[in-house]
PyMOL Python script that loads the backbone (N, CA, C, O; Angstrom):
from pymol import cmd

cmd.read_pdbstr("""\
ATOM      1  N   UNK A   1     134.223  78.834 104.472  1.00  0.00           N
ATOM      2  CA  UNK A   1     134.410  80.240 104.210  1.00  0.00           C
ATOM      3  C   UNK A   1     133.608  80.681 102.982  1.00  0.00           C
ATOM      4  O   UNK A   1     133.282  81.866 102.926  1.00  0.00           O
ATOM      5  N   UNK A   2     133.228  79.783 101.912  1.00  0.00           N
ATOM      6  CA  UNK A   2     132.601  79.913 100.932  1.00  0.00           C
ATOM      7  C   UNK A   2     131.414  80.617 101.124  1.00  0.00           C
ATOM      8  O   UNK A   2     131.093  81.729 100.704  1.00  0.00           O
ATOM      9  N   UNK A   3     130.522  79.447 102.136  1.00  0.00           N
ATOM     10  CA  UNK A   3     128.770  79.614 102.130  1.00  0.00           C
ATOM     11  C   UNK A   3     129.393  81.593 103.398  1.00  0.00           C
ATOM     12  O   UNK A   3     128.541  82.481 103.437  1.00  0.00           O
ATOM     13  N   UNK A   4     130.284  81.752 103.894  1.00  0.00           N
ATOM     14  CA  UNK A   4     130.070  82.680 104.578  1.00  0.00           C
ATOM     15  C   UNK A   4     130.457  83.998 103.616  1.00  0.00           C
ATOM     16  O   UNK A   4     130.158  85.126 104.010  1.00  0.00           O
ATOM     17  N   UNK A   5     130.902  83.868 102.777  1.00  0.00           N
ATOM     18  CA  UNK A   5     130.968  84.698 101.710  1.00  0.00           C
ATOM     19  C   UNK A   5     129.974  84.848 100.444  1.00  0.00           C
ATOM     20  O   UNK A   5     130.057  85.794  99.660  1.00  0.00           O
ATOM     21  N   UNK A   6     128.931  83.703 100.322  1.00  0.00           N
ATOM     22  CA  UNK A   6     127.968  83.701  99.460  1.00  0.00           C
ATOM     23  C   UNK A   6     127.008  84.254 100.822  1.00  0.00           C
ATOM     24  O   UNK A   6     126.272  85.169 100.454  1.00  0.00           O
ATOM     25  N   UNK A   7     126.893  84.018 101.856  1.00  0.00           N
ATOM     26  CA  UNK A   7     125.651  84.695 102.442  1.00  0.00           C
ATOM     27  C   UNK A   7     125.988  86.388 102.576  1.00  0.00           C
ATOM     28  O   UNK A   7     125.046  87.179 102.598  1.00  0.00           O
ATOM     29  N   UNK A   8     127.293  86.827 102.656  1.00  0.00           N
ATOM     30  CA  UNK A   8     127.380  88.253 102.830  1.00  0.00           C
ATOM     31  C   UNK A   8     127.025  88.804 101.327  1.00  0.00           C
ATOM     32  O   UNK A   8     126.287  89.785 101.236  1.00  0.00           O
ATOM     33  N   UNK A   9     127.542  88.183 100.157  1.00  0.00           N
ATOM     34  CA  UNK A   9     126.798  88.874  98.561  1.00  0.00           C
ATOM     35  C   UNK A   9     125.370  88.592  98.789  1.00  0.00           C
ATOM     36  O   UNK A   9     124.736  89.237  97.954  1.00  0.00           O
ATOM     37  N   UNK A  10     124.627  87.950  99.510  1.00  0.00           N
ATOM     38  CA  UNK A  10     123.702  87.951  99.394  1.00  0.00           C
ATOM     39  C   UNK A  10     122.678  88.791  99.944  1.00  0.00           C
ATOM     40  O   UNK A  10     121.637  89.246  99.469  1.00  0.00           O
ATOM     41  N   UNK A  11     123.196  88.877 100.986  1.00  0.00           N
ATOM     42  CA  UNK A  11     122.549  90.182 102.198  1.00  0.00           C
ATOM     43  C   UNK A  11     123.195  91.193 101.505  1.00  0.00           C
ATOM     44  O   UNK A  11     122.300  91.805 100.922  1.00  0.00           O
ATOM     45  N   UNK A  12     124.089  91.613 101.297  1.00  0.00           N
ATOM     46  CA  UNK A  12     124.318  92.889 100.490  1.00  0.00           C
ATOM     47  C   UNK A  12     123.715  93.366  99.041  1.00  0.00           C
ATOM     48  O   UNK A  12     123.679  94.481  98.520  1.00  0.00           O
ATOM     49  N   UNK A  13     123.212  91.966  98.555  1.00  0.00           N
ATOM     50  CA  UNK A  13     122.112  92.359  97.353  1.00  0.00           C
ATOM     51  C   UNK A  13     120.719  92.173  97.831  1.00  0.00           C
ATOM     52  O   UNK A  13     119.858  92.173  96.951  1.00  0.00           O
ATOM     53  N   UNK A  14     120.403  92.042  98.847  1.00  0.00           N
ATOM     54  CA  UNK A  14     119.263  92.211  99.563  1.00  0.00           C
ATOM     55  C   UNK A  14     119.197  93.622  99.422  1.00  0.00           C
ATOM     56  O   UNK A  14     118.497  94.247  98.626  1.00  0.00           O
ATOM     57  N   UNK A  15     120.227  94.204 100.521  1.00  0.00           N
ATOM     58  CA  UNK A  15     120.265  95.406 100.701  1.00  0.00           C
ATOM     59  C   UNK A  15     120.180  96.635  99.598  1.00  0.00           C
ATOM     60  O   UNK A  15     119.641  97.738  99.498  1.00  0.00           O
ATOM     61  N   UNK A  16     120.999  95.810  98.869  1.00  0.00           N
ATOM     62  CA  UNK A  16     121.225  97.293  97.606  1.00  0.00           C
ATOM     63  C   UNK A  16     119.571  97.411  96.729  1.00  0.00           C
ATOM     64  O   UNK A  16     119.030  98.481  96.450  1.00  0.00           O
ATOM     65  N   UNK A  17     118.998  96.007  96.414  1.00  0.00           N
ATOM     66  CA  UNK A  17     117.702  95.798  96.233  1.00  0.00           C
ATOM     67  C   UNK A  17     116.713  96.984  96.461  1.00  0.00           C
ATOM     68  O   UNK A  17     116.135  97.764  95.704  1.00  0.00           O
ATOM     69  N   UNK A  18     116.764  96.747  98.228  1.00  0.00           N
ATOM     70  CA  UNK A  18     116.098  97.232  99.167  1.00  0.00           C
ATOM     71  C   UNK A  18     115.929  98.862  99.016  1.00  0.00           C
ATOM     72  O   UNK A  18     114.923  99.561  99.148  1.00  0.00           O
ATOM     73  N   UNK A  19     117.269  99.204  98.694  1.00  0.00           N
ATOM     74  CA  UNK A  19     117.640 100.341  98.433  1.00  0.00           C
ATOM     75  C   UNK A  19     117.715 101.216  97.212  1.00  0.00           C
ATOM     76  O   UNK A  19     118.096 102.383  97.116  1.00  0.00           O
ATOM     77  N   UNK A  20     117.317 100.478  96.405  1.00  0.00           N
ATOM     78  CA  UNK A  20     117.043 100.942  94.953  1.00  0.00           C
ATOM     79  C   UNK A  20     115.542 101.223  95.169  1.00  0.00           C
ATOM     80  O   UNK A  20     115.026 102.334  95.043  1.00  0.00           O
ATOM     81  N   UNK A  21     114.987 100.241  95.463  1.00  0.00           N
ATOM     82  CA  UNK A  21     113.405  99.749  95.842  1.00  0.00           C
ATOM     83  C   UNK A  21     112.781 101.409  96.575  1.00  0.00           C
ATOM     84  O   UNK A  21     111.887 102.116  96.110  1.00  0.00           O
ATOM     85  N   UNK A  22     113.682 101.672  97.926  1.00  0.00           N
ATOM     86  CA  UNK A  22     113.173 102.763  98.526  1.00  0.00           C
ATOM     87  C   UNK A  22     113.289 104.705  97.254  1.00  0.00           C
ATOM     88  O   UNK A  22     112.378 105.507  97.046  1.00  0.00           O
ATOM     89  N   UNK A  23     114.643 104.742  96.781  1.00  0.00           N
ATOM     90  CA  UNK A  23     115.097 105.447  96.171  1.00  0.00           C
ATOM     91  C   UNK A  23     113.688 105.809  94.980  1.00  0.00           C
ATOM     92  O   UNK A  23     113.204 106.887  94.636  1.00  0.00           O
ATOM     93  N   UNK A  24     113.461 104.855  94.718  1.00  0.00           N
ATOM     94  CA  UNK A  24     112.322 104.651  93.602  1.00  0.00           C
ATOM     95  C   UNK A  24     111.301 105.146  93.915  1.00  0.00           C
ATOM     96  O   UNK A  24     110.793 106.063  93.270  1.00  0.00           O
ATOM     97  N   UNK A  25     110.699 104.550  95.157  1.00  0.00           N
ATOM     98  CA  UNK A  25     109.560 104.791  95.908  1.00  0.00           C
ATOM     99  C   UNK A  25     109.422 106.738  96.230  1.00  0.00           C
ATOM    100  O   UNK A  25     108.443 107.482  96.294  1.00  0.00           O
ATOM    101  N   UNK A  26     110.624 106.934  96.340  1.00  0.00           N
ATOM    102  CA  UNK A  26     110.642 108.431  96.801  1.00  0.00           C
ATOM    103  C   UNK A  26     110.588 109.347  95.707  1.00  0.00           C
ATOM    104  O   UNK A  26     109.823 110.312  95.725  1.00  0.00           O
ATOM    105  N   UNK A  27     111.555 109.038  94.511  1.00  0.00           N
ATOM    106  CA  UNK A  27     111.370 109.329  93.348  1.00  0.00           C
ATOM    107  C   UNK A  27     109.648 109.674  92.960  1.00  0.00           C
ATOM    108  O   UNK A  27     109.146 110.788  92.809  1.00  0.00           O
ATOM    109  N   UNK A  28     109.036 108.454  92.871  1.00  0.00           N
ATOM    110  CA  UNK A  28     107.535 108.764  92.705  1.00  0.00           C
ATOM    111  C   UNK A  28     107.299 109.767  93.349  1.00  0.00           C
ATOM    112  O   UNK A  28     107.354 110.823  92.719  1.00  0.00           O
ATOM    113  N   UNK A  29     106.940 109.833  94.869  1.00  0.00           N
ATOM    114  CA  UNK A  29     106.555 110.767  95.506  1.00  0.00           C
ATOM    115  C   UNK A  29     106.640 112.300  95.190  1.00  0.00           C
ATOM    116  O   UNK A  29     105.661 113.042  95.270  1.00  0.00           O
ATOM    117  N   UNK A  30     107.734 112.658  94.871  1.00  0.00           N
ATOM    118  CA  UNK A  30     108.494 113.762  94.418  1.00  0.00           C
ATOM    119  C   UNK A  30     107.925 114.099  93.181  1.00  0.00           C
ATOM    120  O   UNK A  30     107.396 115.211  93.177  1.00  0.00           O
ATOM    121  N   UNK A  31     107.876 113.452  92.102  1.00  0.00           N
ATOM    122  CA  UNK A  31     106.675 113.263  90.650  1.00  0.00           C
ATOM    123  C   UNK A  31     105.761 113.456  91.019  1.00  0.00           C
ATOM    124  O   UNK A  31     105.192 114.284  90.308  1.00  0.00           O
ATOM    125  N   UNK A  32     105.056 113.068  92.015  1.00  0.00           N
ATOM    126  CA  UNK A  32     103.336 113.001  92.377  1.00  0.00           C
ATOM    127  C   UNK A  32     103.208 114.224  92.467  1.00  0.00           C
ATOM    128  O   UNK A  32     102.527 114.939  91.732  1.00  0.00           O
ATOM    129  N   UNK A  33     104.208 114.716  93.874  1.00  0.00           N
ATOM    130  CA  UNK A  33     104.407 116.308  94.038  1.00  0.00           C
ATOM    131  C   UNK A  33     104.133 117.364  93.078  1.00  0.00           C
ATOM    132  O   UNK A  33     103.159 118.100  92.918  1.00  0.00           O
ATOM    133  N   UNK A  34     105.031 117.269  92.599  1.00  0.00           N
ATOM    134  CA  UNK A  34     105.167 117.928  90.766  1.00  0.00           C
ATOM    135  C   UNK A  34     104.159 118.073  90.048  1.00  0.00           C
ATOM    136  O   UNK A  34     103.713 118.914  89.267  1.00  0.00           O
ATOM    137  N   UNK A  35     103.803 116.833  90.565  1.00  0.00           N
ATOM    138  CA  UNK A  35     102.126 117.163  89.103  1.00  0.00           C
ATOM    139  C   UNK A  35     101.089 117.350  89.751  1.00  0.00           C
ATOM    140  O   UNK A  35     100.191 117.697  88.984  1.00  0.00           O
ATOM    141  N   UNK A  36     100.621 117.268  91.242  1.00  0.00           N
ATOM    142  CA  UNK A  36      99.808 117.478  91.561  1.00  0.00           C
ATOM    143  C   UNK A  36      99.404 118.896  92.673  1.00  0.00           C
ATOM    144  O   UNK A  36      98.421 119.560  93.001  1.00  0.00           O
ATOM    145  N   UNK A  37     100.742 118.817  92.930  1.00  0.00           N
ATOM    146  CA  UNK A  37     101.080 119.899  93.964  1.00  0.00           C
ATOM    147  C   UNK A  37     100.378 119.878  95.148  1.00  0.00           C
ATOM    148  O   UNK A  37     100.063 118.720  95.423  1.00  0.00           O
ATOM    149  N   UNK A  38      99.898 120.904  96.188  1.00  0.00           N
ATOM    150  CA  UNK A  38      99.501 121.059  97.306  1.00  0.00           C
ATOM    151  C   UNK A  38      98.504 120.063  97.517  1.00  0.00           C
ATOM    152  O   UNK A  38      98.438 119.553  98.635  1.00  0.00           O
ATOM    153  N   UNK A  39      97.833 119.757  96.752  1.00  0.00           N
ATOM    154  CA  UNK A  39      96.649 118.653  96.613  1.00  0.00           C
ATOM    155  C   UNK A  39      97.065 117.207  96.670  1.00  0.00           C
ATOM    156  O   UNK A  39      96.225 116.337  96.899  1.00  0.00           O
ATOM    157  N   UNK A  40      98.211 116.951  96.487  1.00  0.00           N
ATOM    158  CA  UNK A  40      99.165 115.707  96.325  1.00  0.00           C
ATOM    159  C   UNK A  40      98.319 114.412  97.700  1.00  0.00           C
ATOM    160  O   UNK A  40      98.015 113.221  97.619  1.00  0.00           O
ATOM    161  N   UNK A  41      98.242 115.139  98.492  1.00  0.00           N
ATOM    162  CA  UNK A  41      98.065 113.906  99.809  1.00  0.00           C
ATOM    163  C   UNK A  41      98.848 114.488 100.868  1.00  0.00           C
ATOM    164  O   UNK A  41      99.910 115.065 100.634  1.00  0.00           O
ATOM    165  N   UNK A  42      98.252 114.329 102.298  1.00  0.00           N
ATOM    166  CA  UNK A  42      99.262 114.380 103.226  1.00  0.00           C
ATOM    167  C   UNK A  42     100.549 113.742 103.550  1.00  0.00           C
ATOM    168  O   UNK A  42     101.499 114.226 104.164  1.00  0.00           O
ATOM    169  N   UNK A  43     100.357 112.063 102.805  1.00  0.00           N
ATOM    170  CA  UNK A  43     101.703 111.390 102.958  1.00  0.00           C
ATOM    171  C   UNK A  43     102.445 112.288 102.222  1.00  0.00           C
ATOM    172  O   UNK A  43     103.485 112.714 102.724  1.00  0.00           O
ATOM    173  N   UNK A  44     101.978 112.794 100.718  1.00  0.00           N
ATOM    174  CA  UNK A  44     103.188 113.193  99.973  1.00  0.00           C
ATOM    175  C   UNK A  44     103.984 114.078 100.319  1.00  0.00           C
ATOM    176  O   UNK A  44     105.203 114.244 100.297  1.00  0.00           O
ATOM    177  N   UNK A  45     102.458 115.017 100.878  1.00  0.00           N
ATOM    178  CA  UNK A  45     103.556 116.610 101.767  1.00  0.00           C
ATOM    179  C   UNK A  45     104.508 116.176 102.828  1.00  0.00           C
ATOM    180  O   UNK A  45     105.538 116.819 103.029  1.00  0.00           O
ATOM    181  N   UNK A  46     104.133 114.844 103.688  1.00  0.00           N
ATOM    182  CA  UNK A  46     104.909 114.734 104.542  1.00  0.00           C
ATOM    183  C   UNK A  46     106.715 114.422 103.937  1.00  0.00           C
ATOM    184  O   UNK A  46     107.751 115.077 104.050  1.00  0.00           O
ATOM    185  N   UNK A  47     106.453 113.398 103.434  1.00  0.00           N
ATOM    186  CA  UNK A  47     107.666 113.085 102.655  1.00  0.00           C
ATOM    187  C   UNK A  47     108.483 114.095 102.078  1.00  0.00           C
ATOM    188  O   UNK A  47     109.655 114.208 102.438  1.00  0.00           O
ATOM    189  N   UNK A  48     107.904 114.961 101.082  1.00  0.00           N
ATOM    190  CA  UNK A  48     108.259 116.382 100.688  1.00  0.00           C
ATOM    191  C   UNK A  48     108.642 117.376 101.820  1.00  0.00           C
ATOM    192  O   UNK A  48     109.414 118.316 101.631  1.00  0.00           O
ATOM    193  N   UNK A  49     108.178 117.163 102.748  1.00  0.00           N
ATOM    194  CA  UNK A  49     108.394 118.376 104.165  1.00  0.00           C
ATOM    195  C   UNK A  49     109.981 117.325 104.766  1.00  0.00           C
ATOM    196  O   UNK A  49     111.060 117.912 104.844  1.00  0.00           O
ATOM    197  N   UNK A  50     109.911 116.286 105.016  1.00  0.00           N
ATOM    198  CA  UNK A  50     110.908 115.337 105.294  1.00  0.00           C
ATOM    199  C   UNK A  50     112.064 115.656 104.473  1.00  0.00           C
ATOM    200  O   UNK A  50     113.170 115.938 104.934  1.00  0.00           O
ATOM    201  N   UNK A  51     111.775 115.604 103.268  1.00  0.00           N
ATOM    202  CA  UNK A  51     113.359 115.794 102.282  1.00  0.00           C
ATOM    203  C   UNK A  51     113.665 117.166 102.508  1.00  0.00           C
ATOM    204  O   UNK A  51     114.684 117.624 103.025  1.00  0.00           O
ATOM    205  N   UNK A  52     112.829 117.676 102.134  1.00  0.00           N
ATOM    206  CA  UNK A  52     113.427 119.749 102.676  1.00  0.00           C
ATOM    207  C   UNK A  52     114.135 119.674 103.801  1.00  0.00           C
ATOM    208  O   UNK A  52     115.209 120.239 104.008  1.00  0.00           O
ATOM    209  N   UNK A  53     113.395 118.806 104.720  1.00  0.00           N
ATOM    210  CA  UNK A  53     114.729 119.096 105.952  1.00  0.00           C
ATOM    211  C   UNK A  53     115.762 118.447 105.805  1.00  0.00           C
ATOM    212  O   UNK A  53     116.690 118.935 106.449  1.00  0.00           O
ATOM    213  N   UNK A  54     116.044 117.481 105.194  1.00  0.00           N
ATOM    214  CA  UNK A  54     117.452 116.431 105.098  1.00  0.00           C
ATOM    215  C   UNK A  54     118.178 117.254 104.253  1.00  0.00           C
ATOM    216  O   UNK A  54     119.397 117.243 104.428  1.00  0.00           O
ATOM    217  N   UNK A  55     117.600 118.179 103.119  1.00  0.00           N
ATOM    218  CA  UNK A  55     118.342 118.958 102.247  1.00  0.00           C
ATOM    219  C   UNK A  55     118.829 119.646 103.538  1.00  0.00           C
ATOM    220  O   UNK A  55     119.853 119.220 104.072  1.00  0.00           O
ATOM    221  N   UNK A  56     117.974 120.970 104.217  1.00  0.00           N
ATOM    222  CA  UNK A  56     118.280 121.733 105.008  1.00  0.00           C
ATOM    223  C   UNK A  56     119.856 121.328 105.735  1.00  0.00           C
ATOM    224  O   UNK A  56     120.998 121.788 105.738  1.00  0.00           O
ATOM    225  N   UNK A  57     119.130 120.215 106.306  1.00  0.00           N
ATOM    226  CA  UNK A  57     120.271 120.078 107.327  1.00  0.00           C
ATOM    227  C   UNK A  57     121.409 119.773 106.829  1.00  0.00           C
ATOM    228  O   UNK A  57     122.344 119.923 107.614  1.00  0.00           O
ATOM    229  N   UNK A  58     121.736 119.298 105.535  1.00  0.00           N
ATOM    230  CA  UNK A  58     123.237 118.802 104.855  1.00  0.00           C
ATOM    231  C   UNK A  58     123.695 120.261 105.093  1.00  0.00           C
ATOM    232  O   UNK A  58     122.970 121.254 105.033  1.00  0.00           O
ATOM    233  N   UNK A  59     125.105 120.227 105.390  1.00  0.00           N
ATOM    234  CA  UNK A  59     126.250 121.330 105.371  1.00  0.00           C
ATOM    235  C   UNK A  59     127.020 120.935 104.053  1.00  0.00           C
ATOM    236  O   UNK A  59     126.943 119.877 103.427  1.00  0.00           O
ATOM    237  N   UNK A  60     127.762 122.023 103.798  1.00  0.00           N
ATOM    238  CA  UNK A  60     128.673 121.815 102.799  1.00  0.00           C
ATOM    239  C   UNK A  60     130.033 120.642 103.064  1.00  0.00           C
ATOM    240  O   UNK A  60     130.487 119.913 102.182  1.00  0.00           O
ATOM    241  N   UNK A  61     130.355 120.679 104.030  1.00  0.00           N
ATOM    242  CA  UNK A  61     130.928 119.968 105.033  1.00  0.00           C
ATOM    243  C   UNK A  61     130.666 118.929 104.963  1.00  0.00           C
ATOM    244  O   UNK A  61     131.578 118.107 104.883  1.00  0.00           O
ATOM    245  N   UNK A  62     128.915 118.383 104.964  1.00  0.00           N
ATOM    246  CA  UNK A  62     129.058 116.866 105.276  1.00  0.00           C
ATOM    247  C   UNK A  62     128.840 116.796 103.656  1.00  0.00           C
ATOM    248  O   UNK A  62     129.472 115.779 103.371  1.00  0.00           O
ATOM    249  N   UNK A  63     128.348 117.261 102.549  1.00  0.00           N
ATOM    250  CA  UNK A  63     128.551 116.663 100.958  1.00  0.00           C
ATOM    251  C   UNK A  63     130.052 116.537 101.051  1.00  0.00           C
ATOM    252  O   UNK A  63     130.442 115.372 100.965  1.00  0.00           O
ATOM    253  N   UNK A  64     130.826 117.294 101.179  1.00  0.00           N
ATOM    254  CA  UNK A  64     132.044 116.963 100.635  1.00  0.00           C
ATOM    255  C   UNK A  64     132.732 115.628 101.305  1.00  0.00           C
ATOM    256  O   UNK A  64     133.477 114.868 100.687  1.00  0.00           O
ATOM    257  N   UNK A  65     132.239 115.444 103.055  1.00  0.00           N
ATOM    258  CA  UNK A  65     133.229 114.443 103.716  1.00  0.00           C
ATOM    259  C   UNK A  65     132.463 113.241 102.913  1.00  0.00           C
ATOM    260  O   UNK A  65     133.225 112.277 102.847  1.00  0.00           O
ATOM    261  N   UNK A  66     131.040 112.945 102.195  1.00  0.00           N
ATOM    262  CA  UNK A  66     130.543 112.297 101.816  1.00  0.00           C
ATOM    263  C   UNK A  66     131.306 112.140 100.182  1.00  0.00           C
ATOM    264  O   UNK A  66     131.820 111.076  99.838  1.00  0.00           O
ATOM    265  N   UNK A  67     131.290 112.789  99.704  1.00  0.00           N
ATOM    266  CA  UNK A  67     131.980 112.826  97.950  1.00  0.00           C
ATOM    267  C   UNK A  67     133.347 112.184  98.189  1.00  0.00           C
ATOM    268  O   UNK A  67     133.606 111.144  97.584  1.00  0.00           O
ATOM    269  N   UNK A  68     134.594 112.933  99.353  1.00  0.00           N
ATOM    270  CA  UNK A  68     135.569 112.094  99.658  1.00  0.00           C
ATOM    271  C   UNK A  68     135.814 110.911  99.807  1.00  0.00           C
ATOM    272  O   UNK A  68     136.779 110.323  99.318  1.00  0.00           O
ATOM    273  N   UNK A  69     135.038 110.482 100.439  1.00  0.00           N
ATOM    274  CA  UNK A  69     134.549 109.046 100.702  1.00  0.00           C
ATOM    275  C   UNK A  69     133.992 108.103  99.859  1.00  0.00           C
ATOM    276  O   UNK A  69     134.241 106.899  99.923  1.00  0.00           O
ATOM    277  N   UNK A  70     133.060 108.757  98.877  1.00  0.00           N
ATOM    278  CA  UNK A  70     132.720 108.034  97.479  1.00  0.00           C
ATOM    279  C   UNK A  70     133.919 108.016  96.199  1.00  0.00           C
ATOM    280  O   UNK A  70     133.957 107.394  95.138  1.00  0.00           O
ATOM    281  N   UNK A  71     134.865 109.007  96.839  1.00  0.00           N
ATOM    282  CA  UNK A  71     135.799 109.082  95.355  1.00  0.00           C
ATOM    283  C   UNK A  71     136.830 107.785  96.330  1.00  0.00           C
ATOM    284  O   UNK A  71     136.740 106.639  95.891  1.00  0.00           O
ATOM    285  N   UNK A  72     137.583 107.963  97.357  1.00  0.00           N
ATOM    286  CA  UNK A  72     138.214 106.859  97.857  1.00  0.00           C
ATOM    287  C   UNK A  72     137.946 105.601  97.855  1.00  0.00           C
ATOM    288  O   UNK A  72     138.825 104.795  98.162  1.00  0.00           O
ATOM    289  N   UNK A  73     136.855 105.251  97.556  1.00  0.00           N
ATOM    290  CA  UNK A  73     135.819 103.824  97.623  1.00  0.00           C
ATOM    291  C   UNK A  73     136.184 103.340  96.174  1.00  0.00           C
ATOM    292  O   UNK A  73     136.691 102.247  95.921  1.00  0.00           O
ATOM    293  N   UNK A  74     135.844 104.336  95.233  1.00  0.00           N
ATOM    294  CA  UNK A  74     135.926 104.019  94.159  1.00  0.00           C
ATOM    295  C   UNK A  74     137.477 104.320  93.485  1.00  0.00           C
ATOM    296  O   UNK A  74     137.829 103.725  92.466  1.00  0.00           O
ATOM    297  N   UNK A  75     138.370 105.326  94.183  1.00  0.00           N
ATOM    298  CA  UNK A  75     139.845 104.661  93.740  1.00  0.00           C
ATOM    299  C   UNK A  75     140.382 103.423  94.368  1.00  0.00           C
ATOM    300  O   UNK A  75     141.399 103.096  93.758  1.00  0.00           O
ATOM    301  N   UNK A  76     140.109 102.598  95.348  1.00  0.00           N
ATOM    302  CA  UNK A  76     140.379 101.567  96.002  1.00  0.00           C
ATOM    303  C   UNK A  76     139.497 100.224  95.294  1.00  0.00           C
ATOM    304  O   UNK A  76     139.572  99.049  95.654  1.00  0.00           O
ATOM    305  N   UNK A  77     138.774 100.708  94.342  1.00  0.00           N
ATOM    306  CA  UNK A  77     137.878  99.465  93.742  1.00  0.00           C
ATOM    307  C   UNK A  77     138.658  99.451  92.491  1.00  0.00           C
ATOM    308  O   UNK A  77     139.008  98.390  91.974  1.00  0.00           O
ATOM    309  N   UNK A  78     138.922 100.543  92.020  1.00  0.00           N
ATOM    310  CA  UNK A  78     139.758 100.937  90.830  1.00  0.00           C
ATOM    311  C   UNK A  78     141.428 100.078  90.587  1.00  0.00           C
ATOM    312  O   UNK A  78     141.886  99.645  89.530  1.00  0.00           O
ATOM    313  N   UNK A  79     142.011 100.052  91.888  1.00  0.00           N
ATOM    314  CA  UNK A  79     143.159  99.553  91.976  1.00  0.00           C
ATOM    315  C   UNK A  79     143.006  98.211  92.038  1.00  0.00           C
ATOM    316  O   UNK A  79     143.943  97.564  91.571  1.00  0.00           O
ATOM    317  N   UNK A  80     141.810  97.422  92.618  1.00  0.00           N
ATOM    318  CA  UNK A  80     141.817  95.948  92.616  1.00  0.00           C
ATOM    319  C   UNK A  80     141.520  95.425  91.701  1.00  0.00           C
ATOM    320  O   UNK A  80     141.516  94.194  91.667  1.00  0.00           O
TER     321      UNK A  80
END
""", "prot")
cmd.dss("prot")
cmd.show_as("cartoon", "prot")
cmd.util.cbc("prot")
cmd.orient("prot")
């Protein structure tokens, strides 16, 4: 049960890695944006045209069922 519990921290710090790694990557993009503006590159506009719509499409609805869910996570981590 051990090695099956050291391989799930492990894939899950893969993951969070992975995921810092991307967060970062986009971060830049968004900077590049900023300073370079329309001239940036087509990847950048794309990416930039990509997040406008993920903004777009969030409802108020899904931030909050999302915030609920981050505050429950973290009162249930809180209690252990």
């Amino acid at each position: 049960m051990d090695r099956f519990s050291d391989l799930l921290k492990k894939i899950t710090a893969l993951f969070l890695t992975a995921s810092e790694a991307g967060l970062a990557l986009v971060s830049l993009i968004l900077v590049i944006y900023l300073l370079l503006g329309g001239n940036s590159g087509d990847f950048t506009l794309s990416v930039v045209n990509n997040l406008s719509l993920l903004v777009e499409a969030l409802t108020p609805q899904a931030i909050v069922s999302v915030a609920i869910v981050f505050v429950a996570y973290a009162w249930m981590r809180r209690k252990n």
